[in-house]
Kinemage of the C-alpha trace (Angstrom):
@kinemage 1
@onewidth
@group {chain A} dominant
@subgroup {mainchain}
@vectorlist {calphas} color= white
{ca unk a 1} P 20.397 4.847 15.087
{ca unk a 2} L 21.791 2.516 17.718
{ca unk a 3} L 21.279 -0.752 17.898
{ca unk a 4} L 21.601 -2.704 21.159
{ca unk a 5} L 22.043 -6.526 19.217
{ca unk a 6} L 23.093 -7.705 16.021
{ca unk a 7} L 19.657 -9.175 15.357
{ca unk a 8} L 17.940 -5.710 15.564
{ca unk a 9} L 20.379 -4.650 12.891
{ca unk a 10} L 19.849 -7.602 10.608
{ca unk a 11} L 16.055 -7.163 11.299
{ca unk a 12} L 16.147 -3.629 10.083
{ca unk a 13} L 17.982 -4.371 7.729
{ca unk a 14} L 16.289 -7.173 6.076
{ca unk a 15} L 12.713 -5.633 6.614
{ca unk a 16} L 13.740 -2.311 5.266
{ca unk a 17} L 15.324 -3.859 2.133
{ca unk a 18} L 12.588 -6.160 1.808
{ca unk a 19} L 10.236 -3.459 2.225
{ca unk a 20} L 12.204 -1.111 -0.660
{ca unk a 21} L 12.554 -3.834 -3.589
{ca unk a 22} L 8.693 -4.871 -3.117
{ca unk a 23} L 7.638 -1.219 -3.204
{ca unk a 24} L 9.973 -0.335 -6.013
{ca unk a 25} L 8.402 -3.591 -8.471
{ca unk a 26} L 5.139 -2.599 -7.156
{ca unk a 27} L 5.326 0.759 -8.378
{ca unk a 28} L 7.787 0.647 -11.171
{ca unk a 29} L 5.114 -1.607 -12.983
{ca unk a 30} L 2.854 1.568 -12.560
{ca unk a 31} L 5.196 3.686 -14.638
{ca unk a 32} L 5.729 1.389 -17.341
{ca unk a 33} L 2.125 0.357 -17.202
{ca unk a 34} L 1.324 2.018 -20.968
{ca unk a 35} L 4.453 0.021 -22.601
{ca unk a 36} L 2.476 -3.178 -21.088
{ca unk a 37} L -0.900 -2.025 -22.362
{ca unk a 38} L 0.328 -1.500 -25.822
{ca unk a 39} L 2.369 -4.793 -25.816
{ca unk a 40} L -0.998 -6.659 -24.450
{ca unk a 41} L -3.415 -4.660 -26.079
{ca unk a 42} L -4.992 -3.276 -23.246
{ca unk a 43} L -7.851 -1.446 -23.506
{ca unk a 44} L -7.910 1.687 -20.460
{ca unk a 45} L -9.700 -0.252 -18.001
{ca unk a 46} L -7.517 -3.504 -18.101
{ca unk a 47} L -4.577 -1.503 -17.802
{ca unk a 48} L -5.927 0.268 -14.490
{ca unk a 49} L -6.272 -3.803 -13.673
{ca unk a 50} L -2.485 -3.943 -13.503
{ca unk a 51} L -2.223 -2.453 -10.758
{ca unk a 52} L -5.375 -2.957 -8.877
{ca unk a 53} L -5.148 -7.087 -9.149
{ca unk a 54} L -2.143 -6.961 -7.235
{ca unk a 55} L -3.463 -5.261 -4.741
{ca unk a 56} L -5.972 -7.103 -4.464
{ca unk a 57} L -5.006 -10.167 -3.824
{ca unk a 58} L -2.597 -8.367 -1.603
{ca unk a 59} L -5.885 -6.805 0.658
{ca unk a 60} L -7.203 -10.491 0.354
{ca unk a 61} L -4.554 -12.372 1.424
{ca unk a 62} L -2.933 -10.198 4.510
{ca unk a 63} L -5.459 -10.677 7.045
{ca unk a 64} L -5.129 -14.275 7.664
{ca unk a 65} L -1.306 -13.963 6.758
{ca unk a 66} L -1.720 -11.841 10.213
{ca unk a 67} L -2.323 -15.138 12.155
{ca unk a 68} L -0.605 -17.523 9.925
{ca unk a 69} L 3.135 -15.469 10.822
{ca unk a 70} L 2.074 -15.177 13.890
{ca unk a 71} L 1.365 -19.151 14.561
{ca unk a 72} L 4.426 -20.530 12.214
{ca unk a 73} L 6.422 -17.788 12.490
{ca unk a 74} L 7.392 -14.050 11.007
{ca unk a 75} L 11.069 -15.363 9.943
{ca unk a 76} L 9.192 -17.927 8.283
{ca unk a 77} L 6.470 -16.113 6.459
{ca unk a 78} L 9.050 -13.571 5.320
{ca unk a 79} L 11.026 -16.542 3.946
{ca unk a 80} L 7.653 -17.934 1.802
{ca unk a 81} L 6.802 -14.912 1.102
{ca unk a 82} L 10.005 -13.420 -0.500
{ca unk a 83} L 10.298 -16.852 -2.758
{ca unk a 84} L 6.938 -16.674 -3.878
{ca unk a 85} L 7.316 -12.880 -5.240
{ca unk a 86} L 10.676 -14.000 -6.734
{ca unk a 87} L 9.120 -16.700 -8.446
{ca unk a 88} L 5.801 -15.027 -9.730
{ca unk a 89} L 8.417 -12.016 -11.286
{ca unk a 90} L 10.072 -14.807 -13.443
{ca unk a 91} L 7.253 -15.818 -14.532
{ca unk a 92} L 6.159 -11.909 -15.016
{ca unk a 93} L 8.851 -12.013 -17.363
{ca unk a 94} L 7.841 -14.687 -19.416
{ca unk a 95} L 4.130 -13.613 -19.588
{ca unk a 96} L 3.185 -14.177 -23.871
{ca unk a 97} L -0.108 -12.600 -22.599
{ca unk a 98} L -2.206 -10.303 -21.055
{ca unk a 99} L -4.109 -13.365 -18.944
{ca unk a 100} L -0.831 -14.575 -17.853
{ca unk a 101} L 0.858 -11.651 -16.924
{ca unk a 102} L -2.286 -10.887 -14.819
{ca unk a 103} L -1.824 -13.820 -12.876
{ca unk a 104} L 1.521 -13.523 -12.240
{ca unk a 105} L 0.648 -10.313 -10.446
{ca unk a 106} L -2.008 -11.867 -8.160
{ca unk a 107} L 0.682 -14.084 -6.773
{ca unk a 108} L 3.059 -11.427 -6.335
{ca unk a 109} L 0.469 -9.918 -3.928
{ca unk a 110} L -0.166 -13.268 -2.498
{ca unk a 111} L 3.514 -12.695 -1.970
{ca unk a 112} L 3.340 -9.147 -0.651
{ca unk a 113} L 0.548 -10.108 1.737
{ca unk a 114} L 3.033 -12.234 4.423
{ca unk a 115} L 5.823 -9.579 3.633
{ca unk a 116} L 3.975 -6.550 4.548
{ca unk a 117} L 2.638 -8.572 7.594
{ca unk a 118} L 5.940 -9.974 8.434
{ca unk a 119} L 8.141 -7.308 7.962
{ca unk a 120} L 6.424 -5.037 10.271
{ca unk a 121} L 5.764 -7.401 13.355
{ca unk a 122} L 9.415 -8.427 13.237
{ca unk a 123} L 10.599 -4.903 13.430
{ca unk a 124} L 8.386 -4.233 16.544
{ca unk a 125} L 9.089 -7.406 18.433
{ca unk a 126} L 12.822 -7.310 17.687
{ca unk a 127} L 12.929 -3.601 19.104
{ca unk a 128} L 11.886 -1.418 22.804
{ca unk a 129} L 9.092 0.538 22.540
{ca unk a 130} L 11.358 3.501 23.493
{ca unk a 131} L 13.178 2.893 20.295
{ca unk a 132} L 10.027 1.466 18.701
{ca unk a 133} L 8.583 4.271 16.869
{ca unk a 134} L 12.051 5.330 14.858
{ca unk a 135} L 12.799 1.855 13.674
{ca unk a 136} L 9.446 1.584 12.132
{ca unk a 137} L 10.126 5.539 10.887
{ca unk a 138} L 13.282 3.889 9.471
{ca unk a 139} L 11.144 0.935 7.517
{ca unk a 140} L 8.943 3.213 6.309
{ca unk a 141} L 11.837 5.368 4.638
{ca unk a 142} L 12.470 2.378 2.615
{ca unk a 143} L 8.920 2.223 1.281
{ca unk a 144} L 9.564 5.989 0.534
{ca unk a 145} L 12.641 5.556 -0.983
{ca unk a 146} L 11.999 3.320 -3.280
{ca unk a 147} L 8.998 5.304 -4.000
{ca unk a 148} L 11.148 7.728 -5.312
{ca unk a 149} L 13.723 5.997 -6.817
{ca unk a 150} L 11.029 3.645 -9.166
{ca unk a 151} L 9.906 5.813 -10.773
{ca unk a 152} L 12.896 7.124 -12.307
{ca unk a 153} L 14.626 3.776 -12.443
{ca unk a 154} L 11.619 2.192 -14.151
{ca unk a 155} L 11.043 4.832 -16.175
{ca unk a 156} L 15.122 4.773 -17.554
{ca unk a 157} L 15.223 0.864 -17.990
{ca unk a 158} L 11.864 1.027 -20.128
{ca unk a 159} L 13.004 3.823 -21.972
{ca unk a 160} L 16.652 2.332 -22.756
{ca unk a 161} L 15.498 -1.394 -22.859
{ca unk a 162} L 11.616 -2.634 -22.039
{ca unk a 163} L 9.184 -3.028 -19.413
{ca unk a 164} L 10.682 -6.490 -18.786
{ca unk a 165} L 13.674 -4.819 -17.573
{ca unk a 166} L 12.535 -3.444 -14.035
{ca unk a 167} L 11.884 -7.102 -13.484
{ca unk a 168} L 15.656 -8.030 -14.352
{ca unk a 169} L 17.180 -5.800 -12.320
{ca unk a 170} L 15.149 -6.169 -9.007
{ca unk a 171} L 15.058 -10.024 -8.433
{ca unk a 172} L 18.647 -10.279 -7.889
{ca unk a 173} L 18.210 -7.818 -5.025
{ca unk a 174} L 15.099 -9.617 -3.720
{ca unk a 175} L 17.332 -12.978 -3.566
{ca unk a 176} L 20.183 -11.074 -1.838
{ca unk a 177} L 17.263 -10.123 0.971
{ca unk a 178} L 16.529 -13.795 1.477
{ca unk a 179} L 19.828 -15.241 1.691
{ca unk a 180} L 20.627 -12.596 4.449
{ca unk a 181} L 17.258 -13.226 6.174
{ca unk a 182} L 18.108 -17.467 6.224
{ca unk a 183} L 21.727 -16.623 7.047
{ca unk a 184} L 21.959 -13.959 9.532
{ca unk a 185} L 18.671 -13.902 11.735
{ca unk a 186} L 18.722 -16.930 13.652
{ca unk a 187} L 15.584 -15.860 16.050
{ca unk a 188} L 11.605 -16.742 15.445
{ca unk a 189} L 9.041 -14.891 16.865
{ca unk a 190} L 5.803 -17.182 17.673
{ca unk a 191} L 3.147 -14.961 19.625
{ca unk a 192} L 0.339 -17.634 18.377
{ca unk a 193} L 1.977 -21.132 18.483
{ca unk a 194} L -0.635 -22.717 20.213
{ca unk a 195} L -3.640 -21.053 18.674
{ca unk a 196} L -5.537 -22.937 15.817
{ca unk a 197} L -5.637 -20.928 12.434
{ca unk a 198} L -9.561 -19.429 12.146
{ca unk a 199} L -9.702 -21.558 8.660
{ca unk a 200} L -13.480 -20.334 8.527
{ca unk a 201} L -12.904 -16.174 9.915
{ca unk a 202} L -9.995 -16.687 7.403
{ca unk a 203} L -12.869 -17.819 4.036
{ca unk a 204} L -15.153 -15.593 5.463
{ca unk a 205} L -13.110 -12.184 5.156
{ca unk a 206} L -11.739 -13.418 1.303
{ca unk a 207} L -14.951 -13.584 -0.102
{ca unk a 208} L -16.337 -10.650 1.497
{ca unk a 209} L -13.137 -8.827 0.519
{ca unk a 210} L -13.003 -10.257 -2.595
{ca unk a 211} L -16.690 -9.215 -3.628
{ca unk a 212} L -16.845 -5.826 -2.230
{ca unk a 213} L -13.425 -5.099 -3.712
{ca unk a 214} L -14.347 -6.206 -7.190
{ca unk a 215} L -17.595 -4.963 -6.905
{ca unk a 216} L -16.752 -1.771 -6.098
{ca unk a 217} L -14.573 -1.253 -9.276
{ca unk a 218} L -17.666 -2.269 -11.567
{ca unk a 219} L -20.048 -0.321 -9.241
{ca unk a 220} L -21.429 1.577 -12.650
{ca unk a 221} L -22.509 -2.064 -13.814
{ca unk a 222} L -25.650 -3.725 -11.787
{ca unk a 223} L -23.560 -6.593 -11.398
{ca unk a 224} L -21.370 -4.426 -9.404
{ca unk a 225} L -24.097 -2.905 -7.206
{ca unk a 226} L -24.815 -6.539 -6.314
{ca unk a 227} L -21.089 -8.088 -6.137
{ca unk a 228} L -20.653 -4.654 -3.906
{ca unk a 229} L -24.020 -5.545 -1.452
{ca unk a 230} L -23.446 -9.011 -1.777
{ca unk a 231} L -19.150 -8.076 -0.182
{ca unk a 232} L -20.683 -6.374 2.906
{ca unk a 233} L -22.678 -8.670 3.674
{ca unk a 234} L -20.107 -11.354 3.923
{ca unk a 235} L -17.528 -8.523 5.736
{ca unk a 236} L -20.438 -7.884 8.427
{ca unk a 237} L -20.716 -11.817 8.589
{ca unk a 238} L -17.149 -11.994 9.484
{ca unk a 239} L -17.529 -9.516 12.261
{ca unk a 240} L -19.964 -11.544 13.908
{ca unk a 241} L -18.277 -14.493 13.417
{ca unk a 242} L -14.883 -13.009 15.169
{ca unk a 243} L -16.678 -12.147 17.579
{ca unk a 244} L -17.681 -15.482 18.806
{ca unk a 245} L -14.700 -17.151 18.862
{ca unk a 246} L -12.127 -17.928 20.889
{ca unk a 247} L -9.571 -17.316 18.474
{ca unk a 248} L -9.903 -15.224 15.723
{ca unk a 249} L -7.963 -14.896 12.495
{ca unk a 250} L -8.583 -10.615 13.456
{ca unk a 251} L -9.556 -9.538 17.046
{ca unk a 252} L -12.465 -7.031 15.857
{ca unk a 253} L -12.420 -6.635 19.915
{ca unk a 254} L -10.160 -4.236 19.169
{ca unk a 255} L -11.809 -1.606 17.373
{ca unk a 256} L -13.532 -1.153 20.629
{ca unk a 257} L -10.517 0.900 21.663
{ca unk a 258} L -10.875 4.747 19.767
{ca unk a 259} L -7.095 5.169 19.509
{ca unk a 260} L -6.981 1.743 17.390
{ca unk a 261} L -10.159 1.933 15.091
{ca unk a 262} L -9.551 5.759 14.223
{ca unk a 263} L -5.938 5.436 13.267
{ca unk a 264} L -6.523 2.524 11.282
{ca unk a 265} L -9.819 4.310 9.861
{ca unk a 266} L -7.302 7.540 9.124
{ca unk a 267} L -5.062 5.523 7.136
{ca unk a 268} L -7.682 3.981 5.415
{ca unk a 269} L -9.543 7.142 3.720
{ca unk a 270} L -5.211 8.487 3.841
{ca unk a 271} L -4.396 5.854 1.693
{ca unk a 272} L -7.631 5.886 -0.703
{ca unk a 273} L -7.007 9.242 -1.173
{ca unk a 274} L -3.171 9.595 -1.730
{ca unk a 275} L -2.521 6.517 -4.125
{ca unk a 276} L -4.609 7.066 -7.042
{ca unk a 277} L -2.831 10.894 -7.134
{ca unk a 278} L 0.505 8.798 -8.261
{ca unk a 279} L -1.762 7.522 -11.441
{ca unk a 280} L -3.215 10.218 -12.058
{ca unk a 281} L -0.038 12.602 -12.466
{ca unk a 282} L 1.206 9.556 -14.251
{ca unk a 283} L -1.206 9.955 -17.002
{ca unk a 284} L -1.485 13.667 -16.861
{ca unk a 285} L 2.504 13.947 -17.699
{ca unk a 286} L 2.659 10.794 -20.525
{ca unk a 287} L -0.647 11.499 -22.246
{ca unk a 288} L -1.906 14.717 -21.570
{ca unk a 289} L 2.171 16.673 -21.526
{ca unk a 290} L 3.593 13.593 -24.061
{ca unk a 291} L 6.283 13.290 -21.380
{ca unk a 292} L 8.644 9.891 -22.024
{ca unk a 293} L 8.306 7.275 -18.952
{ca unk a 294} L 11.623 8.928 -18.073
{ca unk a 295} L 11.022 11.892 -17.828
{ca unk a 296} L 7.583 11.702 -15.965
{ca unk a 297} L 9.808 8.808 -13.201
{ca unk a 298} L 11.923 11.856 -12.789
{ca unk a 299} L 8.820 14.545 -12.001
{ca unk a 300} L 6.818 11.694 -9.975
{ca unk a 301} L 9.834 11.152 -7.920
{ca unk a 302} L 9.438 14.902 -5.490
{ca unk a 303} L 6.642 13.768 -3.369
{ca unk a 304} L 8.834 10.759 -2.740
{ca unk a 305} L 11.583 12.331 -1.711
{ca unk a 306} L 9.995 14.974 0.927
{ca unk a 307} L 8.494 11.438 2.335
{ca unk a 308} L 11.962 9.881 2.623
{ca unk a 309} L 13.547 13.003 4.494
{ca unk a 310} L 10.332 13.462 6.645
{ca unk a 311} L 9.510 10.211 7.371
{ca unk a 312} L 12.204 8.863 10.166
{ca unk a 313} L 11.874 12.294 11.863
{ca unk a 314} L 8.311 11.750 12.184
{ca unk a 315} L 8.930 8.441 13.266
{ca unk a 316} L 11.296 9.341 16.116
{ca unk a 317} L 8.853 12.903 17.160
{ca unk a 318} L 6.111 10.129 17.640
{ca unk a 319} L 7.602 8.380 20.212
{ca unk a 320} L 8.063 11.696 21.702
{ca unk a 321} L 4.749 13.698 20.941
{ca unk a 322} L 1.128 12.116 20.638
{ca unk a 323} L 1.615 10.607 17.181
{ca unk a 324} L -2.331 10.931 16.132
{ca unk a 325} L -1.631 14.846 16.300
{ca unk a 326} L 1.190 14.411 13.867
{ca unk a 327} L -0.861 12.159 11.704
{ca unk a 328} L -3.682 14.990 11.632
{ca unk a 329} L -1.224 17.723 10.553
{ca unk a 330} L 0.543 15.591 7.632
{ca unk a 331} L -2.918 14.485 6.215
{ca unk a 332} L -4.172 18.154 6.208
{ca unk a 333} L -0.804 19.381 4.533
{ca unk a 334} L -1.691 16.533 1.906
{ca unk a 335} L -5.279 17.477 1.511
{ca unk a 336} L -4.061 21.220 0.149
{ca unk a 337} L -1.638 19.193 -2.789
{ca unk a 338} L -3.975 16.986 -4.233
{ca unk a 339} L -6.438 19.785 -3.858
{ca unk a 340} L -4.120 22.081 -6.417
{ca unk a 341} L -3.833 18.502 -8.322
{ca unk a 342} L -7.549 18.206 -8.892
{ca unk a 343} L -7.091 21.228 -11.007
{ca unk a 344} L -4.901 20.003 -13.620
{ca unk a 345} L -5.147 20.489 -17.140
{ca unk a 346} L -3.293 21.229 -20.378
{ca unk a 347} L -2.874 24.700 -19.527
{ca unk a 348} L -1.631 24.056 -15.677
{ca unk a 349} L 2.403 25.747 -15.450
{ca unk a 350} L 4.736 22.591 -14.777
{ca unk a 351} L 5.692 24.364 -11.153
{ca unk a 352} L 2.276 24.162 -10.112
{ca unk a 353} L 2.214 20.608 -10.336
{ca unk a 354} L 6.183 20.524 -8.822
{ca unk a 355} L 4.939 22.748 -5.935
{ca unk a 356} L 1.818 20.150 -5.403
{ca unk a 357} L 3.974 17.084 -5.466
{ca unk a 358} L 6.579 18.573 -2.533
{ca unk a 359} L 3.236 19.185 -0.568
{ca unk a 360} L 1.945 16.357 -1.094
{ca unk a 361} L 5.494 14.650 0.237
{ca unk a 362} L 5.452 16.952 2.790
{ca unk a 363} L 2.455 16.426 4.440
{ca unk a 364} L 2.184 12.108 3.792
{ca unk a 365} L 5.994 12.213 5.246
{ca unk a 366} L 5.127 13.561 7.986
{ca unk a 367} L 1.528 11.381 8.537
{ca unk a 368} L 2.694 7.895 7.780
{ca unk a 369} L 5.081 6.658 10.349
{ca unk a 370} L 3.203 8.452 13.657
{ca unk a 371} L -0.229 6.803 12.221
{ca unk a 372} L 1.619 3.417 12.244
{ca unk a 373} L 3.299 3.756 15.415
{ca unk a 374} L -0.122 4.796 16.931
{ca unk a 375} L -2.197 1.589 15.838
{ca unk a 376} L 0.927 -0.611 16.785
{ca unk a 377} L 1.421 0.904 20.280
{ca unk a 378} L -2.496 0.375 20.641
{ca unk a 379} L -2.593 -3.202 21.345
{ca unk a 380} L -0.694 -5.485 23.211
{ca unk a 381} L 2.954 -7.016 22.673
{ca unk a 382} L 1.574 -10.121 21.794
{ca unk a 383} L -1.391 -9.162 19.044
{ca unk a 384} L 1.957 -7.292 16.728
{ca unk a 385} L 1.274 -9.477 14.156
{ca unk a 386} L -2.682 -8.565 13.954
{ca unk a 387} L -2.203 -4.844 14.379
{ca unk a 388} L 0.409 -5.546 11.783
{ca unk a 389} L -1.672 -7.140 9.577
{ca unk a 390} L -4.533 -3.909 10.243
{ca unk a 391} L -1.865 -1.677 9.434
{ca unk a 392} L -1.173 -3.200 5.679
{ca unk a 393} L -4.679 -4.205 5.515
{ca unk a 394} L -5.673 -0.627 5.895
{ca unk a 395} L -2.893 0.472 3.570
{ca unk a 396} L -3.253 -2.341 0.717
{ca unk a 397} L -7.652 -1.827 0.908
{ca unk a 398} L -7.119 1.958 0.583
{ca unk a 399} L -4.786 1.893 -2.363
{ca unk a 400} L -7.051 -0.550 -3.679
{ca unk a 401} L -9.930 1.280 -3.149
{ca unk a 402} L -8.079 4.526 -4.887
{ca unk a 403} L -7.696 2.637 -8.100
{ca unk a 404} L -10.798 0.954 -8.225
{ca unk a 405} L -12.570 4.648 -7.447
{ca unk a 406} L -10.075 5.888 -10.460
{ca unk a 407} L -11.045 2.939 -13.027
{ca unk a 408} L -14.791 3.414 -11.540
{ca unk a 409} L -14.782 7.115 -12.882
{ca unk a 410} L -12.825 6.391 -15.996
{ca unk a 411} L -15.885 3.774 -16.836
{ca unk a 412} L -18.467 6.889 -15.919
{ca unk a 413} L -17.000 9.789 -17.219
{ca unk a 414} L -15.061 8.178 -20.643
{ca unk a 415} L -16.498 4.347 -21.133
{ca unk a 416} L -14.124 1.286 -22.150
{ca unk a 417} L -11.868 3.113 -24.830
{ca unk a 418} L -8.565 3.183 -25.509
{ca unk a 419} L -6.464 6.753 -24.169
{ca unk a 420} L -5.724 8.474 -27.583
{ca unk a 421} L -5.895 11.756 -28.561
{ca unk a 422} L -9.271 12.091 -29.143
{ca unk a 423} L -9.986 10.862 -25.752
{ca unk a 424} L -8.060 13.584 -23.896
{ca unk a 425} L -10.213 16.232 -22.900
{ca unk a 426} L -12.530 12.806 -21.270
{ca unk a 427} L -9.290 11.802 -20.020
{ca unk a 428} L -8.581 15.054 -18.150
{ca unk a 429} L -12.232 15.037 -16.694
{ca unk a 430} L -11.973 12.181 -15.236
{ca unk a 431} L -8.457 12.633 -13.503
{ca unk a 432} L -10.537 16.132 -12.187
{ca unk a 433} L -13.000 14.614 -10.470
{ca unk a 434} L -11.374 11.517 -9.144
{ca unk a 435} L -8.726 13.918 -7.528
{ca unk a 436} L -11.413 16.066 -5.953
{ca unk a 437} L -12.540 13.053 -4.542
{ca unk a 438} L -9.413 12.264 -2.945
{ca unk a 439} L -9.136 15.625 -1.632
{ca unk a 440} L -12.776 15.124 0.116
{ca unk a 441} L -10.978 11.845 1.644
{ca unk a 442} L -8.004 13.147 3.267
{ca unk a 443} L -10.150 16.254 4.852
{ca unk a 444} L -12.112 13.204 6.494
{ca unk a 445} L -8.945 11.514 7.522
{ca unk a 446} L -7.295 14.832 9.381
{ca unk a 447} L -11.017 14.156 12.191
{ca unk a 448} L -9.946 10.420 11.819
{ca unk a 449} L -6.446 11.330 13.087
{ca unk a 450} L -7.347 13.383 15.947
{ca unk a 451} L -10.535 10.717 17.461
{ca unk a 452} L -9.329 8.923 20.745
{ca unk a 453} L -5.993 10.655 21.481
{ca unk a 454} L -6.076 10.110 25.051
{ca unk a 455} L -7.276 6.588 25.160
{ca unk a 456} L -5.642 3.481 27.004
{ca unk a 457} L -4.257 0.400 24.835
{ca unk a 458} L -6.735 -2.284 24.083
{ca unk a 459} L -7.778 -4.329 27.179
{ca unk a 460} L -9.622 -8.032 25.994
């Protein structure tokens, strides 16, 4: 790729790097995540809470990070954020419990939040929309990469050393990224300097977030049914309120426009369905195959890689061919893998589950970047950082979502036990029927994909 300025090159850079050693933590803590249970004691549901605290806090925190980089600044909020998830990993590090290591991971998604935001509005305003769609392609390859690479990374350092290790070896990266950012981009990008932060839109959405998320993961509890009800309410309450104001933390305005609300929509159910598939393989290869963290990094790590080759391709063909067409063909490539996945069992020939995995990378390669490029091309210049913050919004409630639906079956189908032996067959089950689930949401988001092709960008 060519870059016509220095500062698109650090901007790439930086955001793509940023992007990489966030997503490789993120999901290197999912390998590892039975050395953690057994060194906390975790019983099968708190472990699933690894994961699904971070994100979210993440899913809480991004939308008003949306207006917050946009009013101070996304150099800025990239800078806060990076040294918050730098700090919180230290701290990871040092948790002496289950409680604290928990908390560390809400703040690294507090973290993660302004990054995700950040990273993606700088990339757009620092680069033409003729050259637009690849350099977000290119970000996304990072995510993808270190996708890849984490698992088999994570899965070597806990192997040779312990889970502590993945920590080690990523923050001196993560400082590296902030040091360039300070040093070598001397531009800020303000679109909403003037605009006063929507402190109550900004409440509002938390809670409701907060509720529906949490409520959903208990939803086989009554409490959960109510926390759930209770989470709506507040979300439809913070429709209404954005609505009225001048200047809202989210423009809901633009869901108006079909291109917008059915892209983000399609990455929504995309994302609910894809992300629970990495857990689920996960456990299907340690527990059910008695595969080392190693060696399962190693198998987890060919969807990855199809998404890393595919993805910048797709990114470039979408500035080229209707990018909501793409989207539709890559989600319906990844509905057929994660089909073959819901069939899993003891008996299932390794290949099987190889040739799933390639599909799978396949077909979320090629829907990723062109579903991005379609929400962010679907507003204008100015609103980046808000149809940023939809974009990771829709990505960090969907893989939310996916592992509270996962831990939600695993309540159903095996209760609150620990995953031994004796629990396998349950185990198994439940993997089943939360993949077939998934497969049911990426059917819904290949119509998603294809609603409002030909419509205009948003007009307020």
């Amino acid at each position: 790729m060519k870059f016509e300025s220095s500062l698109e090159k650090y901007v790439l850079i930086v955001a793509t790097l940023t992007a990489f050693f966030t997503v490789f933590l993120s999901s290197g803590v999912g390998v590892v995540i039975p050395s953690i249970a057994v060194d906390f004691g975790m019983s099968n549901i708190v472990q699933n809470w690894i994961t699904t605290i971070f994100f979210l806090a993440v899913a809480v925190f991004t939308i008003p990070a949306g207006q917050i980089s946009g009013k101070y600044g996304l150099k800025k909020s990239m800078v806060c954020g990076s040294a918050l998830f730098i700090i919180s990993s230290i701290f990871a590090t040092l948790s002496v419990s289950s409680e604290m290591f928990l908390i560390t991971r809400i703040f690294q998604g507090i973290g993660v939040a302004f990054l995700n935001v950040a990273s993606m509005a700088i990339v757009v305003s620092a680069f033409k929309p003729e050259n637009r769609g690849q350099a977000i392609g290119l970000n996304v390859t990072g995510v993808y990469l270190a996708t890849s690479l984490s698992p088999v990374i994570a899965g070597f350092l806990n192997h040779q050393f312990t889970w502590h290790s993945i920590f080690y070896f990523t923050i001196p990266f993560l400082v590296f990224c902030l040091i360039v950012l300070i040093v070598k981009i001397d531009k800020e990008w303000k679109t909403f300097e003037n605009v006063p932060i929507d402190k109550k839109g900004s409440v509002v959405y938390s809670i409701g977030i907060l509720l529906f998320v949490y409520g959903f993961t208990t939803l086989n509890e009554m409490s959960g049914v109510i926390l759930t009800i209770v989470g709506i309410i507040f979300l439809i309450a913070f429709a209404y309120l954005e609505l009225k104001i001048k200047n809202p933390v989210f423009e809901v305005r633009f869901f108006k426009n079909p291109k917008f609300s059915s892209s983000n929509f399609a990455a929504l159910s995309g994302y609910l369905a894809t992300f629970a598939i990495v857990m689920i393989v996960n456990y299907h290869l340690q527990y059910i195959r008695g595969f080392s963290s190693q060696t399962s990094g190693l198998l987890l790590m060919i969807t990855p890689v199809f998404q890393v080759v595919l993805a910048p391709l797709a990114g470039r063909l979408s500035d080229k061919v209707n990018p909501q067409k793409l989207s539709a063909i890559g989600i319906a490539i990844g509905a057929v893998a994660i089909g073959i996945i819901a069939t899993l069992n003891e008996h299932t020939p390794l290949y099987v589950l190889a040739i799933a995995l390639a599909l799978q990378g396949i077909g979320f390669g090629i829907f990723s970047s062109p579903n991005n490029n379609a929400i962010m091309s679907s507003v204008p210049p100015k609103d980046t950082p808000i149809a940023s913050a939809s974009v990771a919004t829709m990505r960090v409630i969907g893989q939310t979502l996916s592992l509270g639906m996962l831990t939600l079956v695993f309540a159903f189908v095996m209760g609150n036990v620990p995953i031994i032996p004796e629990y396998y067959p349950l185990l198994t089950l439940s993997c089943q029927i939360a993949a077939a689930i998934c497969t049911v949401l990426c059917v819904i988001s290949v119509f998603a994909s294809l609603v409002g092709i030909n419509s205009k960008p948003v007009k307020l």
